[in-house]
PDB file with SEQRES, HELIX, SHEET and CRYST1 records, atoms N, CA, C and O in Angstrom:
SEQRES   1 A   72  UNK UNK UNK UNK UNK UNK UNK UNK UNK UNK UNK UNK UNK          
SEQRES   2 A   72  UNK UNK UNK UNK UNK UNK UNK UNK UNK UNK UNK UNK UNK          
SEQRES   3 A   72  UNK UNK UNK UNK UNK UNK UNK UNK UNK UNK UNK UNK UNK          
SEQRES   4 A   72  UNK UNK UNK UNK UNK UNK UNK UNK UNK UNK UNK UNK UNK          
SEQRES   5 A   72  UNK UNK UNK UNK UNK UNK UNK UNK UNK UNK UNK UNK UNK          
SEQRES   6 A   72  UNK UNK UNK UNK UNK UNK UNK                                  
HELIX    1 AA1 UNK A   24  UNK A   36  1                                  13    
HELIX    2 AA2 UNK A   54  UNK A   68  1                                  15    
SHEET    1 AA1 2 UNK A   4  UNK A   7  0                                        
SHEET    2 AA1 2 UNK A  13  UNK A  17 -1                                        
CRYST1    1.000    1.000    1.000  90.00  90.00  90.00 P 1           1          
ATOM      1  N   UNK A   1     -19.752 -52.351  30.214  1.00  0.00           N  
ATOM      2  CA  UNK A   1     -18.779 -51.506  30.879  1.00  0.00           C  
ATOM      3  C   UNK A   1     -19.389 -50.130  31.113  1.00  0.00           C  
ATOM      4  O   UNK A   1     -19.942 -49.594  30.152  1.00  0.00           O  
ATOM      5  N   UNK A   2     -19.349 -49.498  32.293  1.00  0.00           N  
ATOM      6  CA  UNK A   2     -19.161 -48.138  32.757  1.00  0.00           C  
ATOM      7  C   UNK A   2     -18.576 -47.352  33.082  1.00  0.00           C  
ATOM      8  O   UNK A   2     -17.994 -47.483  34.158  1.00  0.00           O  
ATOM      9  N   UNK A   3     -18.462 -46.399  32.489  1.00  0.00           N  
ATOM     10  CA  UNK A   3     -17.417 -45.107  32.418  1.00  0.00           C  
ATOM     11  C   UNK A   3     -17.776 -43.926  33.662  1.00  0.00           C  
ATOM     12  O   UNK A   3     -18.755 -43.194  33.517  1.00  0.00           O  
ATOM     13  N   UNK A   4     -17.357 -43.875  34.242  1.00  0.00           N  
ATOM     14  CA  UNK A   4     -16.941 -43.245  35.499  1.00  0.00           C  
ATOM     15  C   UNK A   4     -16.042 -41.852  35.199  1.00  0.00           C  
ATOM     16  O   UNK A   4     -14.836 -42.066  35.075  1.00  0.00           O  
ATOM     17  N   UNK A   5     -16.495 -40.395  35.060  1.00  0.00           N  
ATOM     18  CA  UNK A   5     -15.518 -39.391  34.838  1.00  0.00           C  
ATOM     19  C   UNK A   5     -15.843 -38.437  35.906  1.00  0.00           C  
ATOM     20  O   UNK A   5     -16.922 -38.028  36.336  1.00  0.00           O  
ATOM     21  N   UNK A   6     -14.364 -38.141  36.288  1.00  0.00           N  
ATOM     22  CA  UNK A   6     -14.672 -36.313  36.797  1.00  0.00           C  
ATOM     23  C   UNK A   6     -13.988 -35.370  35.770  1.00  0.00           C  
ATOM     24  O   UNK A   6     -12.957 -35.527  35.117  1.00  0.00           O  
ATOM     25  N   UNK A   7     -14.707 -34.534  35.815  1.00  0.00           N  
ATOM     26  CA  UNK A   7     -14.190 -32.906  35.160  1.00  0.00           C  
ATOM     27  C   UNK A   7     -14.358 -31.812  35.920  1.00  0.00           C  
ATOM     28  O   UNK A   7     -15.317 -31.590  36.659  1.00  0.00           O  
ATOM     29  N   UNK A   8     -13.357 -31.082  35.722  1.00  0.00           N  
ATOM     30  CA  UNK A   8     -13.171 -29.974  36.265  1.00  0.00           C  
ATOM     31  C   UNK A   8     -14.423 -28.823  36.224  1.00  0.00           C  
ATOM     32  O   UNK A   8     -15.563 -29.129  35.873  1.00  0.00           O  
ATOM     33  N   UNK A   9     -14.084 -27.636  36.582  1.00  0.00           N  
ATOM     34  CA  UNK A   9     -15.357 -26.629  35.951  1.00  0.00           C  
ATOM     35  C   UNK A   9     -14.876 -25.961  34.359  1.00  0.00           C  
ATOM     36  O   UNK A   9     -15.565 -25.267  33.610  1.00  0.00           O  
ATOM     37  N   UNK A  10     -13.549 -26.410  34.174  1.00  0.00           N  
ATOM     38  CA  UNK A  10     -12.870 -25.847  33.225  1.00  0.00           C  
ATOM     39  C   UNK A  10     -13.525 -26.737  31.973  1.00  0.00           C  
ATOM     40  O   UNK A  10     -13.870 -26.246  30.898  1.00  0.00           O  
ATOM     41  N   UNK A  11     -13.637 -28.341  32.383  1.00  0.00           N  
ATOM     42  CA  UNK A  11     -13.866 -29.303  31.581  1.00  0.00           C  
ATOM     43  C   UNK A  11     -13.234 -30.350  31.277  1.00  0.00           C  
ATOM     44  O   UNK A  11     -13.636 -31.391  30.758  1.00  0.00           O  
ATOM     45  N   UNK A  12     -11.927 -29.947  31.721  1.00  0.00           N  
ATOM     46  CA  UNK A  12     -11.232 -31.015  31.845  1.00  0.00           C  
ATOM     47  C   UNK A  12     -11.290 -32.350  32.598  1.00  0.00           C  
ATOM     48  O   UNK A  12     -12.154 -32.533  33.456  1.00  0.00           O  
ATOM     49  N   UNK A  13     -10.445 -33.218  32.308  1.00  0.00           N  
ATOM     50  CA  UNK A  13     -10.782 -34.521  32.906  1.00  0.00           C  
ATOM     51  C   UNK A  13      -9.779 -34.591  33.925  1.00  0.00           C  
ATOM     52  O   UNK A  13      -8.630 -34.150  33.895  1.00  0.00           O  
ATOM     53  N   UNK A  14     -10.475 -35.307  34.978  1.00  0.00           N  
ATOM     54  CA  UNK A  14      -9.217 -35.334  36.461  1.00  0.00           C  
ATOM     55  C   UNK A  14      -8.900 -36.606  36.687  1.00  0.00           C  
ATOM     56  O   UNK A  14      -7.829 -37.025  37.127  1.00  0.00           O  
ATOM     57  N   UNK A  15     -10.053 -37.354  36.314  1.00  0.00           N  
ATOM     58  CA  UNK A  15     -10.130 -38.958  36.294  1.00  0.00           C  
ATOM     59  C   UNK A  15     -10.829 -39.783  35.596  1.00  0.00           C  
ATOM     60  O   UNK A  15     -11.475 -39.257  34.690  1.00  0.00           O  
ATOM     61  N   UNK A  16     -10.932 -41.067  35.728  1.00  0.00           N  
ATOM     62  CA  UNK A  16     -11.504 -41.499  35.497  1.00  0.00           C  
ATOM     63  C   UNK A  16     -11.490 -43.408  35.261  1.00  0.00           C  
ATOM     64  O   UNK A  16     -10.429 -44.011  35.097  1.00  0.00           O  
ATOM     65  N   UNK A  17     -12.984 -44.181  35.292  1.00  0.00           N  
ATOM     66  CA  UNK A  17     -12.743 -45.347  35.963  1.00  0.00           C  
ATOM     67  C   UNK A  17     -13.723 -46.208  35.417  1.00  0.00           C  
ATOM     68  O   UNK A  17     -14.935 -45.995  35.462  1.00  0.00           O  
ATOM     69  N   UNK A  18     -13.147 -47.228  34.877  1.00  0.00           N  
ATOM     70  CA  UNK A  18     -14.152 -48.448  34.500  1.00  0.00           C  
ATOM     71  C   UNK A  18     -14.340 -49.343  35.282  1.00  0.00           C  
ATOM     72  O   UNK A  18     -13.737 -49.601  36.324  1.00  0.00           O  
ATOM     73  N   UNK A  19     -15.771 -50.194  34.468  1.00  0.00           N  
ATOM     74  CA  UNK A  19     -16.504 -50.769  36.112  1.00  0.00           C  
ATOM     75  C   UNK A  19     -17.427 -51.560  34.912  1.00  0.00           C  
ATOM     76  O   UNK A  19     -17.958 -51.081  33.910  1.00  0.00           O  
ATOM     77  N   UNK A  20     -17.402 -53.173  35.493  1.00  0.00           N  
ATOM     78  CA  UNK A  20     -18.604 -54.108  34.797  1.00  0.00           C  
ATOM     79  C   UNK A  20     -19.611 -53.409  35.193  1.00  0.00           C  
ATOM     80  O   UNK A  20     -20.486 -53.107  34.382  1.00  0.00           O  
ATOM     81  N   UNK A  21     -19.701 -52.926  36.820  1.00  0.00           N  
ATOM     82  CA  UNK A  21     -21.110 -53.064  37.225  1.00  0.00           C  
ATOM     83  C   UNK A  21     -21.200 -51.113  37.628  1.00  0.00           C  
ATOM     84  O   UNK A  21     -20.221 -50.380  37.774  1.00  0.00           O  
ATOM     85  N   UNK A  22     -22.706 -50.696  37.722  1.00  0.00           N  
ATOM     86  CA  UNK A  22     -23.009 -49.630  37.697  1.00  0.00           C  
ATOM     87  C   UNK A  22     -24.052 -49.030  39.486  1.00  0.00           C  
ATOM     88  O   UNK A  22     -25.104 -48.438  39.730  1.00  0.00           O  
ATOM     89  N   UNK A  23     -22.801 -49.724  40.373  1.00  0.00           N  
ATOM     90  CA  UNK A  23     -23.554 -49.529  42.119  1.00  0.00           C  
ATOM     91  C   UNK A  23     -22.751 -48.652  42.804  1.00  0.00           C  
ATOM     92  O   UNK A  23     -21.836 -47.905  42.458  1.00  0.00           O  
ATOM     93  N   UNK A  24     -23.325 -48.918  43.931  1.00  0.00           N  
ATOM     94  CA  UNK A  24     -23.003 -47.725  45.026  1.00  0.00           C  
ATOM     95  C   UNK A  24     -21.504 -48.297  45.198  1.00  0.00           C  
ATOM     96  O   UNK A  24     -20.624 -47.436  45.169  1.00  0.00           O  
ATOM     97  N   UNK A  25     -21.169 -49.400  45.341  1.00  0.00           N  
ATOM     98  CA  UNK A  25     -19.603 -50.094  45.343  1.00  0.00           C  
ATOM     99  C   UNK A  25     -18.696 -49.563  44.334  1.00  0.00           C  
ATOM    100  O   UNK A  25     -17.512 -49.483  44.663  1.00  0.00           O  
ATOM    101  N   UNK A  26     -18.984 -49.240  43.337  1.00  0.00           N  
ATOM    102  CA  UNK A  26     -18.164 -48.645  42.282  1.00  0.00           C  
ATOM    103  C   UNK A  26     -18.255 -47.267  41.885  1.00  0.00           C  
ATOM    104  O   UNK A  26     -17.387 -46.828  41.130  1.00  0.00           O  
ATOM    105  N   UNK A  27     -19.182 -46.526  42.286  1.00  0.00           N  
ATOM    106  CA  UNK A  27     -19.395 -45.185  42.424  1.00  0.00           C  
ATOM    107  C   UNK A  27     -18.391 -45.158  43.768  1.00  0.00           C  
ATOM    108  O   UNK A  27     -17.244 -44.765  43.558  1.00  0.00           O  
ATOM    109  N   UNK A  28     -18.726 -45.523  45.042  1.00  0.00           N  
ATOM    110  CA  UNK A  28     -17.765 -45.242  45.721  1.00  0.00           C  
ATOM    111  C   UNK A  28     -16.996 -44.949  45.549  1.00  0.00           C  
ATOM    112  O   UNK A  28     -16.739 -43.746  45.608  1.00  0.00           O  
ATOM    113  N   UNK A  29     -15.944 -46.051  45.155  1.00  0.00           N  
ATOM    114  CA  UNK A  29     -14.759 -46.448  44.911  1.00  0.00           C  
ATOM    115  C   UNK A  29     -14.142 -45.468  43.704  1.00  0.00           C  
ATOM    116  O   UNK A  29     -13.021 -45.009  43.927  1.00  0.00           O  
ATOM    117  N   UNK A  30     -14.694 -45.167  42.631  1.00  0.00           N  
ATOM    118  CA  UNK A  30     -14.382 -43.936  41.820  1.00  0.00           C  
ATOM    119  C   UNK A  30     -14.357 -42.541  43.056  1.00  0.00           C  
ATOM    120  O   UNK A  30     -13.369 -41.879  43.372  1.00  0.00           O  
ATOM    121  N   UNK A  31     -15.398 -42.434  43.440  1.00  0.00           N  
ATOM    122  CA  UNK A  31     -15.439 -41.198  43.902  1.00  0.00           C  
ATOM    123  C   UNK A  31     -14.180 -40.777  44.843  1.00  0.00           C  
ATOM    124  O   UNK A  31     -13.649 -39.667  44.838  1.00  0.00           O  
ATOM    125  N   UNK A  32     -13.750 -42.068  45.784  1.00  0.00           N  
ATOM    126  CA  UNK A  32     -12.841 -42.018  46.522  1.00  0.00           C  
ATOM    127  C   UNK A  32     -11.555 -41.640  46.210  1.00  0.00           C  
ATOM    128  O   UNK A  32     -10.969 -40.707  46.760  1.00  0.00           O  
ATOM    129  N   UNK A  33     -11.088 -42.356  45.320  1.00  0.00           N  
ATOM    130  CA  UNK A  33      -9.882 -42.353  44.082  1.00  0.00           C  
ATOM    131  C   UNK A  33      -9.831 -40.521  43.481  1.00  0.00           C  
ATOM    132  O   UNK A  33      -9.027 -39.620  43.721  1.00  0.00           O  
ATOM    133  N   UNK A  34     -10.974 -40.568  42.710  1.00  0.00           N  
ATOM    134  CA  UNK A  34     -11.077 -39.387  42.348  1.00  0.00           C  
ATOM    135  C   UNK A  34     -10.825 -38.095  43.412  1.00  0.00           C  
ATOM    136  O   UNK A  34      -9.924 -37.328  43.073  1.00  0.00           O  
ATOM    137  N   UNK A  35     -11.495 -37.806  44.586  1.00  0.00           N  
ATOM    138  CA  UNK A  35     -11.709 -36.997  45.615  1.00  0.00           C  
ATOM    139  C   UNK A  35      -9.725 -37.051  46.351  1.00  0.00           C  
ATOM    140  O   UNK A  35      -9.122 -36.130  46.903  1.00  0.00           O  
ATOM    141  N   UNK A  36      -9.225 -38.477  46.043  1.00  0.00           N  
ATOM    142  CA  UNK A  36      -7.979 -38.299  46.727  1.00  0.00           C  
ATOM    143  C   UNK A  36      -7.018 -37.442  46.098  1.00  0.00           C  
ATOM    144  O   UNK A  36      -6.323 -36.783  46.872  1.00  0.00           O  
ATOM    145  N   UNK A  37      -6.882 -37.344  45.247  1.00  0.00           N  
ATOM    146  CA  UNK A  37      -5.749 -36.551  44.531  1.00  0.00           C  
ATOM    147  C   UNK A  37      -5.407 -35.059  44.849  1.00  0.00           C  
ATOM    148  O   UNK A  37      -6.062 -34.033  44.668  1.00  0.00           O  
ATOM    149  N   UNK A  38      -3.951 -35.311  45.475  1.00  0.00           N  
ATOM    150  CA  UNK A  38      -3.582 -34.081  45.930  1.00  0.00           C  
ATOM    151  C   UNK A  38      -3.546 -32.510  45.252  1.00  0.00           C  
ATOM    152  O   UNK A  38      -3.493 -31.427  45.835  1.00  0.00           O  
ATOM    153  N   UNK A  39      -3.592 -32.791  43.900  1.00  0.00           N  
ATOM    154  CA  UNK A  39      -3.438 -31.444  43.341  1.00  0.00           C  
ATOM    155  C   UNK A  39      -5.266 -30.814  43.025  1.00  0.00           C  
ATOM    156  O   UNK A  39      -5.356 -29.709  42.489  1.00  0.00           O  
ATOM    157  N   UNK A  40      -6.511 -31.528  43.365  1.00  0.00           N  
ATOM    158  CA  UNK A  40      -7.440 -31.565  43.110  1.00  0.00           C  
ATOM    159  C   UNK A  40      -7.945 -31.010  44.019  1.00  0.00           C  
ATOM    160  O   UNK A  40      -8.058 -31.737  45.006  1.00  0.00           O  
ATOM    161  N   UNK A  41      -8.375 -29.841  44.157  1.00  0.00           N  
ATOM    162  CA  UNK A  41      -9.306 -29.007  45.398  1.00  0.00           C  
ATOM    163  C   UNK A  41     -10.795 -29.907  45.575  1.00  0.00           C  
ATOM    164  O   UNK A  41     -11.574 -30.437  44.784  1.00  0.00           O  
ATOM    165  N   UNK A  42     -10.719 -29.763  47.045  1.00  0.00           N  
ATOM    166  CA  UNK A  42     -12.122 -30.267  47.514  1.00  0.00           C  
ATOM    167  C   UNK A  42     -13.361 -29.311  46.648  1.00  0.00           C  
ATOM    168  O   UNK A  42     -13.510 -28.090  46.688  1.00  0.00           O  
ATOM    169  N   UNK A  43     -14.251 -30.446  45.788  1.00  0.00           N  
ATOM    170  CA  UNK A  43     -15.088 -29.946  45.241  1.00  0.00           C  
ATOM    171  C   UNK A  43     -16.206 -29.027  45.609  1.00  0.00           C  
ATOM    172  O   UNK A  43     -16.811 -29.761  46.390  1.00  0.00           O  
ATOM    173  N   UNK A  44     -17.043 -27.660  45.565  1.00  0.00           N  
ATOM    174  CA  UNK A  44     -18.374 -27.105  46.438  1.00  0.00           C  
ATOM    175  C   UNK A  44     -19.372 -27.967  46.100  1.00  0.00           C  
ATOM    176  O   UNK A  44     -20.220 -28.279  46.936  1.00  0.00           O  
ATOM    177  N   UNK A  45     -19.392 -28.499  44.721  1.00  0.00           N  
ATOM    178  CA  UNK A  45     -20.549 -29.284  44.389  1.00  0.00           C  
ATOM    179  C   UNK A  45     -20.338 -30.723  43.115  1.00  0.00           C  
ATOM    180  O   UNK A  45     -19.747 -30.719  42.035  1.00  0.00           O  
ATOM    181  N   UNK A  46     -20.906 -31.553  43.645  1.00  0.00           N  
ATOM    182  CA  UNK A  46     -20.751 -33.044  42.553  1.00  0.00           C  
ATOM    183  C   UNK A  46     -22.081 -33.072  42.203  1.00  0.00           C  
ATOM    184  O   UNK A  46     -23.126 -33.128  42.851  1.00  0.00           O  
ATOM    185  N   UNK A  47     -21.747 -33.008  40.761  1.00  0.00           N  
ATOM    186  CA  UNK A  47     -23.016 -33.147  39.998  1.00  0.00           C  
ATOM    187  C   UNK A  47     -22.487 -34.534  39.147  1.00  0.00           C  
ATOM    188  O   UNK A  47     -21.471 -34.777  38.496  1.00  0.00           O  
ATOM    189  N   UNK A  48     -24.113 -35.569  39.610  1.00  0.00           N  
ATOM    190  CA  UNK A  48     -24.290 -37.151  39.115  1.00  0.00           C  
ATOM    191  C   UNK A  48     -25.770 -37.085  38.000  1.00  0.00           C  
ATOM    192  O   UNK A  48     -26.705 -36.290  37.906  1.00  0.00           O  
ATOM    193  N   UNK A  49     -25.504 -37.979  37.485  1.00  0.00           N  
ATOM    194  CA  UNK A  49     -26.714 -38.143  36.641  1.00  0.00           C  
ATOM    195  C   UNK A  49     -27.778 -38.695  37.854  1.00  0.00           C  
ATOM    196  O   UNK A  49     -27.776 -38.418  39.054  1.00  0.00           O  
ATOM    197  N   UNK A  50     -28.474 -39.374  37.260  1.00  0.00           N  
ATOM    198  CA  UNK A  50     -30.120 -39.981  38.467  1.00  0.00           C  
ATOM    199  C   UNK A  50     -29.986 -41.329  38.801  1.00  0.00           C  
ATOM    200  O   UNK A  50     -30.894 -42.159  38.746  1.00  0.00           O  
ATOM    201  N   UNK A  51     -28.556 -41.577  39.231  1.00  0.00           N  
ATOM    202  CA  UNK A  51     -28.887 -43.402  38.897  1.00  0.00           C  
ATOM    203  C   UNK A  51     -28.139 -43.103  41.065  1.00  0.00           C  
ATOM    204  O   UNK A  51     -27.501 -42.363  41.815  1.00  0.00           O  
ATOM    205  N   UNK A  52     -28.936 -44.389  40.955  1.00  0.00           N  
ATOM    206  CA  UNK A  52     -29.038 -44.122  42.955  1.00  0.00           C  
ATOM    207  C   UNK A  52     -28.357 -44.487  43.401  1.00  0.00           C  
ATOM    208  O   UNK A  52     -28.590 -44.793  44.571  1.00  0.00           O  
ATOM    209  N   UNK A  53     -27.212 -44.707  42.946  1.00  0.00           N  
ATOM    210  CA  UNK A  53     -26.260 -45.198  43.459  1.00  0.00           C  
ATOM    211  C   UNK A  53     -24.891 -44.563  44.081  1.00  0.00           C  
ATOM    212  O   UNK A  53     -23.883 -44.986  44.646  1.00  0.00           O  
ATOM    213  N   UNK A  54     -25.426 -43.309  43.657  1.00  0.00           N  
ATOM    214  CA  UNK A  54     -24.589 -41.939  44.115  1.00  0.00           C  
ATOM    215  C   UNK A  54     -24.846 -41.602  45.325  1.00  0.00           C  
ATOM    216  O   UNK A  54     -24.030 -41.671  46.243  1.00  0.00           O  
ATOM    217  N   UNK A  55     -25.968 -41.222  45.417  1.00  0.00           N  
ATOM    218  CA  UNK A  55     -26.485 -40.389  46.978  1.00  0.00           C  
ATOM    219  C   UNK A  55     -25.595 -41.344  47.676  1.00  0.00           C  
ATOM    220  O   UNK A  55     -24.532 -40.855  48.059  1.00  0.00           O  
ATOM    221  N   UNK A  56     -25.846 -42.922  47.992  1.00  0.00           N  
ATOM    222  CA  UNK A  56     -25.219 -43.981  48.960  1.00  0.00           C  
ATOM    223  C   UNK A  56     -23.971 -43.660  48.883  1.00  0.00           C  
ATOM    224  O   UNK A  56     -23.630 -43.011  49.873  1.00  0.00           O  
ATOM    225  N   UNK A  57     -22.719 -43.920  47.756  1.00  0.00           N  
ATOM    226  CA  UNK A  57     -21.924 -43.876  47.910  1.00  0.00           C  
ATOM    227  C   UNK A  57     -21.132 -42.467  48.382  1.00  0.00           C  
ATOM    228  O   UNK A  57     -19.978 -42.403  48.807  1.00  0.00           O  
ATOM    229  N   UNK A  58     -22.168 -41.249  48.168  1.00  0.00           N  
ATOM    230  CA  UNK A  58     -21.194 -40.411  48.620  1.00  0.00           C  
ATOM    231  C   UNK A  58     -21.650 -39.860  50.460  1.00  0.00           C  
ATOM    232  O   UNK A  58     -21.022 -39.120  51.217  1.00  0.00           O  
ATOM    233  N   UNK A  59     -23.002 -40.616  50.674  1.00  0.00           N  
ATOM    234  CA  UNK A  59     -23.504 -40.910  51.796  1.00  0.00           C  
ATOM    235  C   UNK A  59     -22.288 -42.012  52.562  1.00  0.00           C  
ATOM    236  O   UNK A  59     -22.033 -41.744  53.736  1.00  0.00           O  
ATOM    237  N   UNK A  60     -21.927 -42.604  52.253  1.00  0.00           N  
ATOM    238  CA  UNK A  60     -20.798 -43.593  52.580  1.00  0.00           C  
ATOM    239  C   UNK A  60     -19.681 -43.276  52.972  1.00  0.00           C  
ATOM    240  O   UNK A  60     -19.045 -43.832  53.868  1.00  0.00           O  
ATOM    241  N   UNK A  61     -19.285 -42.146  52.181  1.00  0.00           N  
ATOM    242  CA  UNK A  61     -17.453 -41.076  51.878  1.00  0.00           C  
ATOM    243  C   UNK A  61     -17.488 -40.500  53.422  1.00  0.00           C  
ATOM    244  O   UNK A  61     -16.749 -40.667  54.392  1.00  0.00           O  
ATOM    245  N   UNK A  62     -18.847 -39.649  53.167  1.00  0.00           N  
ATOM    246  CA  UNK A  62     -19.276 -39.037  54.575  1.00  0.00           C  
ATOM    247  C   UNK A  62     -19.199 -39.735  55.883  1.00  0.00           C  
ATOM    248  O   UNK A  62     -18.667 -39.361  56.929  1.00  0.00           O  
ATOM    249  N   UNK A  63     -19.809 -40.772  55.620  1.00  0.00           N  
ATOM    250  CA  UNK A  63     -19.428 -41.141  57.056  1.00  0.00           C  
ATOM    251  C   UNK A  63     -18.459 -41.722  57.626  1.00  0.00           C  
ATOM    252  O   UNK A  63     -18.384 -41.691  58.854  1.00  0.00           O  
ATOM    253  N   UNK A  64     -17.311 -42.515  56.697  1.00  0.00           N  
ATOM    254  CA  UNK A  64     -15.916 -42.307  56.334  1.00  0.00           C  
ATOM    255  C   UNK A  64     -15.170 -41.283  57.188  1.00  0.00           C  
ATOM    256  O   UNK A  64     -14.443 -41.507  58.156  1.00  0.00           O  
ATOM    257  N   UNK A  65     -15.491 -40.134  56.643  1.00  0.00           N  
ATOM    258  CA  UNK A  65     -14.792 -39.319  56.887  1.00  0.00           C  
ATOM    259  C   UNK A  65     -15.394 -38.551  58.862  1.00  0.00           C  
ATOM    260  O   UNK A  65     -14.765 -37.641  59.404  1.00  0.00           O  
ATOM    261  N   UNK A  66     -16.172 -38.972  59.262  1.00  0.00           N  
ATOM    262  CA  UNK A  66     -16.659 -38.491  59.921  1.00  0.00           C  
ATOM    263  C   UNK A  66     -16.039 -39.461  61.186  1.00  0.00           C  
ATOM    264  O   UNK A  66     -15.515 -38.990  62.195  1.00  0.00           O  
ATOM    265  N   UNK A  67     -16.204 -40.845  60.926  1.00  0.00           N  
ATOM    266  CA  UNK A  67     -16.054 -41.758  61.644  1.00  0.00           C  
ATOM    267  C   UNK A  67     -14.232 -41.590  61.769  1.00  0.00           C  
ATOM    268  O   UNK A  67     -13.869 -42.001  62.872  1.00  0.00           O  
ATOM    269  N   UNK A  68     -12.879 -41.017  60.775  1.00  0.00           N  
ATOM    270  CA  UNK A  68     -11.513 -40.937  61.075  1.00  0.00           C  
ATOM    271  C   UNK A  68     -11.897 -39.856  61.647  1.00  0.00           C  
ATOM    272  O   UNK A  68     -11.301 -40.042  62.709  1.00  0.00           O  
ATOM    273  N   UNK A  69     -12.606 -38.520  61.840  1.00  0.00           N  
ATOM    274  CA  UNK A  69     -12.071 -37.790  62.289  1.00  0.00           C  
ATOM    275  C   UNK A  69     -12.879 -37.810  63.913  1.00  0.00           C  
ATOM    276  O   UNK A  69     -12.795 -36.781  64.584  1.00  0.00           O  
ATOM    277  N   UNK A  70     -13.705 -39.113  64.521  1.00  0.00           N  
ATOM    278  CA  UNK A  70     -13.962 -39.481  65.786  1.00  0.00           C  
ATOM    279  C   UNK A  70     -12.897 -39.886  66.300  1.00  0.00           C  
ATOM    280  O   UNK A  70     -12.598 -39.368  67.376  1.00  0.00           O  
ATOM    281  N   UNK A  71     -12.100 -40.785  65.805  1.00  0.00           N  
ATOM    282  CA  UNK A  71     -11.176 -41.911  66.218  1.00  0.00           C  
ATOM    283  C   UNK A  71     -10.135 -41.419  66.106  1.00  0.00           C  
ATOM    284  O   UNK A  71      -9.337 -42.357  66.077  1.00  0.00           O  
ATOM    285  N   UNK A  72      -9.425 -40.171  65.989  1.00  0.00           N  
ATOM    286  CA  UNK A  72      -8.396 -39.167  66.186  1.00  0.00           C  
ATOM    287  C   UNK A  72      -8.174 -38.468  67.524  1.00  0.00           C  
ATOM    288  O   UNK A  72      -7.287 -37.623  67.639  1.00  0.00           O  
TER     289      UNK A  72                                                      
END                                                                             
């Protein structure tokens, strides 16, 4: 099992998400979840440990988000 957290700058915890597996599919999918929450300001910076599965998934969010705001 993998533990999946965000914290604040305060330290606190905002979320958080278990996962058999440790990929860009489940980093996503945390990040997404996490990033949605309305009382949660858009972050300046996400800091990940070194596992590569981050860059993709938040390479992924991006283009997500790029691709609703074409099709508007």
């Amino acid at each position: 099992m993998y533990l999946y957290r965000a914290v604040d700058s305060d330290g606190d915890t905002i979320d958080f998400f278990l996962s058999k597996a440790r990929d860009a599919k489940s980093a996503r999918r945390f990040l997404k979840k996490a990033l949605a929450f309305s009382y949660v300001v858009r972050p300046s910076v996400i800091t990940v440990d070194k596992n590569p599965a981050y860059p993709i998934a938040i390479q992924q969010l991006k283009n997500e988000k790029k691709c609703r705001k074409a099709s508007k």
